[in-house]
C-alpha positions, 0 to 999 in steps of 0.5 A: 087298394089301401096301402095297409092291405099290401104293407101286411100281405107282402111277407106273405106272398114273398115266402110263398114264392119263397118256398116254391122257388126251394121247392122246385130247387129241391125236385119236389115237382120233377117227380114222374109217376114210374118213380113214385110207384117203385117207391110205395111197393114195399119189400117183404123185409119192410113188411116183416119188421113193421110187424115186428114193430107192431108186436112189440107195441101191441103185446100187453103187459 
């Protein structure tokens, strides 16, 4: 292997460990599926003032 190929390739493969290593840090992969599942059920206040939002971008002048 040409030592070019790692010289280049090497701050790649260090931010990418990089990033996960601050992803795990973070919780991005301790997620379970019961929590997920609670957070996309929207409540109906959610629901009403994303049609209000929508209202107001839909109205014609």
């Amino acid at each position: 292997m040409d030592i070019r190929y790692l010289i280049v390739g090497a701050p790649f493969i260090v931010a990418f460990f990089y990033t996960l290593f601050w992803l795990k840090k973070w919780g991005a992969f301790n997620s379970s599926f019961d929590d997920n599942q609670k957070k996309l059920i929207p409540t109906n206040d959610s629901l009403q003032e994303n049609l209000i939002i929508e209202n107001i971008f839909l109205t014609k002048n």
